[in-house]
ZADRENFI-784813 format. One record per residue (C-alpha): residue number from 1; residue in three letters; x, y, z. Coordinates in pm, 1 decimal, decimal comma. Each point is the difference from the previous one (the first is absolute). Layout:
N
<rec NUM; ALA; <X; Y; Z>>;
...
This chain:
87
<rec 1; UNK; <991,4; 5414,2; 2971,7>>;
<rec 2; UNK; <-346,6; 98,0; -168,1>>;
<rec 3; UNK; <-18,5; -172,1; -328,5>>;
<rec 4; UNK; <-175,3; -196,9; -147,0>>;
<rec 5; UNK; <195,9; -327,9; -89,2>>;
<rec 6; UNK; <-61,6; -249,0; -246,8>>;
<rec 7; UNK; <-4,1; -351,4; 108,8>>;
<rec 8; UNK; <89,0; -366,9; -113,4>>;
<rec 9; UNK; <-386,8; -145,2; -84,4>>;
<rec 10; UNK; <54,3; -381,5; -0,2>>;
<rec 11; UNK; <52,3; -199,6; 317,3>>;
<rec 12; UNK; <183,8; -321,0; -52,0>>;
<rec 13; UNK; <139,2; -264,9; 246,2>>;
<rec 14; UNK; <413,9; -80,7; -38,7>>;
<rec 15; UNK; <197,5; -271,1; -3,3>>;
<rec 16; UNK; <63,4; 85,9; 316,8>>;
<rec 17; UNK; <-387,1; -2,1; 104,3>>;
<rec 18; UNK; <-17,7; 349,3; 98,8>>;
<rec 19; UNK; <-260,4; 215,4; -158,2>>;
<rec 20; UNK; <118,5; 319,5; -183,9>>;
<rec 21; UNK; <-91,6; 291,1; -271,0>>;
<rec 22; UNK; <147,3; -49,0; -286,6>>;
<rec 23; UNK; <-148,4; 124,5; -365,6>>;
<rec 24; UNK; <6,9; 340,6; -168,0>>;
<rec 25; UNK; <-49,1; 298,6; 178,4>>;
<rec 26; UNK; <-290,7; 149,0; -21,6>>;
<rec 27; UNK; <-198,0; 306,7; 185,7>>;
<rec 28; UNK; <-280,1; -136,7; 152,8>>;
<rec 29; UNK; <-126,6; 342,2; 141,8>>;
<rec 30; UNK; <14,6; 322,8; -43,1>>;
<rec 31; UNK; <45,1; 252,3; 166,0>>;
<rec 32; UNK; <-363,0; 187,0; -14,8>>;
<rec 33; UNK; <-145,5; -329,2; 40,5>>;
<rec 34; UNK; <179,3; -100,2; 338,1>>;
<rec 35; UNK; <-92,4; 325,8; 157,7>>;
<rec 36; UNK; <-311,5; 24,6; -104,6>>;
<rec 37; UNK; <-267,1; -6,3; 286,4>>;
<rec 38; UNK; <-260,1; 246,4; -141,0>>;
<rec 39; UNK; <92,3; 320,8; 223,8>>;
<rec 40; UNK; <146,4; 297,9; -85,9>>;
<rec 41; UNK; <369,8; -11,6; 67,0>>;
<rec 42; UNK; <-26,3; 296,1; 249,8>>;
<rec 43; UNK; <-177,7; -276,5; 250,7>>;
<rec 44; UNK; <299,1; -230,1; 16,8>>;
<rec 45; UNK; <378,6; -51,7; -54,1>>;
<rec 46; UNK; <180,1; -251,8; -234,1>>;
<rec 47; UNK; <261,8; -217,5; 149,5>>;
<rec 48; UNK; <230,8; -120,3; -233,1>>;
<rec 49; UNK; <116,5; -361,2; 32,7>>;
<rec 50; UNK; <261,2; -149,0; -287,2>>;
<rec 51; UNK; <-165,8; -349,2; 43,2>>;
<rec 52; UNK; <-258,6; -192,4; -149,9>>;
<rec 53; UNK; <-326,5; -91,3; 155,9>>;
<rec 54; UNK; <145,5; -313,5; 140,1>>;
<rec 55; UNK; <279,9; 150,9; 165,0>>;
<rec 56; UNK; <-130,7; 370,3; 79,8>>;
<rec 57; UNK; <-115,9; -127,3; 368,3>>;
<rec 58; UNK; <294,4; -198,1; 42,7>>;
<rec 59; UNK; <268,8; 179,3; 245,0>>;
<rec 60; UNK; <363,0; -130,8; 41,4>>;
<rec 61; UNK; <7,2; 139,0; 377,3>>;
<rec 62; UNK; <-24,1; 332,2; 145,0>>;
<rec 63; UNK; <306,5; 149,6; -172,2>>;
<rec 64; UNK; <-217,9; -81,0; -345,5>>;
<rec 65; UNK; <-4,0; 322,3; -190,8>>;
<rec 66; UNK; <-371,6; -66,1; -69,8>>;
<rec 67; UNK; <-79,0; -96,5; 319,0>>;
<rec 68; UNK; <120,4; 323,2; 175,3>>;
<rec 69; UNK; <-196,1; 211,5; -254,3>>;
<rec 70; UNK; <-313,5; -217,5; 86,0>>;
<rec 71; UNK; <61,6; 48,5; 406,5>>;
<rec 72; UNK; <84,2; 377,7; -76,4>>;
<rec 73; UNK; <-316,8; 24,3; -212,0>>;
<rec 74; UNK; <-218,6; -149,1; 271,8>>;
<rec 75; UNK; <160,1; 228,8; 285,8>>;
<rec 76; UNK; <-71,6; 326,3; -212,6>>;
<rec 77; UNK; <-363,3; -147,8; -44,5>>;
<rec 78; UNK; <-45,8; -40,4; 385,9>>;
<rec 79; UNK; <151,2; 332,5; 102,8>>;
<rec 80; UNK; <-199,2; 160,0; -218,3>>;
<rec 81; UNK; <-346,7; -167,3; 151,0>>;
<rec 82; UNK; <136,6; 122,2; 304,7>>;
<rec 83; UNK; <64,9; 365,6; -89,2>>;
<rec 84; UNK; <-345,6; -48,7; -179,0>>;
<rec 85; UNK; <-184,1; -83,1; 333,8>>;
<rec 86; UNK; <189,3; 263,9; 250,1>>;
<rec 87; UNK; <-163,1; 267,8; -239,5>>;
């Protein structure tokens, strides 16, 4: 998980009238540009997802791989507001 993948660029019905990617590969963002928000990196963390923009939000279930690092990602955040406020 963590790279960035190149992906099919045309959308085209089938025979079967379903819609799908199909077309060259191509990268359609990089890296620094996907994870670029304008702060310093020390003010945030990176999570890695090996999807494209369509399908980076979309989880299987809650035994998705990305999905578990999103819930575990949000749980750190929250315990650390609340270690933050006890201070």
């Amino acid at each position: 998980m963590g790279a960035t993948k190149n992906r099919l660029i045309i959308l085209q019905r089938g025979d079967d009238g379903k819609w799908a990617r199909t077309g060259v590969e191509i990268l359609m963002v990089t890296k620094a540009s996907a994870t670029c928000i304008g702060l310093p990196d020390e003010l945030y963390n990176h999570l890695p997802v090996d999807a494209d923009h369509s399908d980076m939000v979309k989880f299987w279930g809650p035994d998705d791989e990305t999905y578990q690092s999103v819930v575990t990602r949000i749980k750190d955040f929250v315990q650390g507001i609340h270690l933050q406020n006890r201070t």
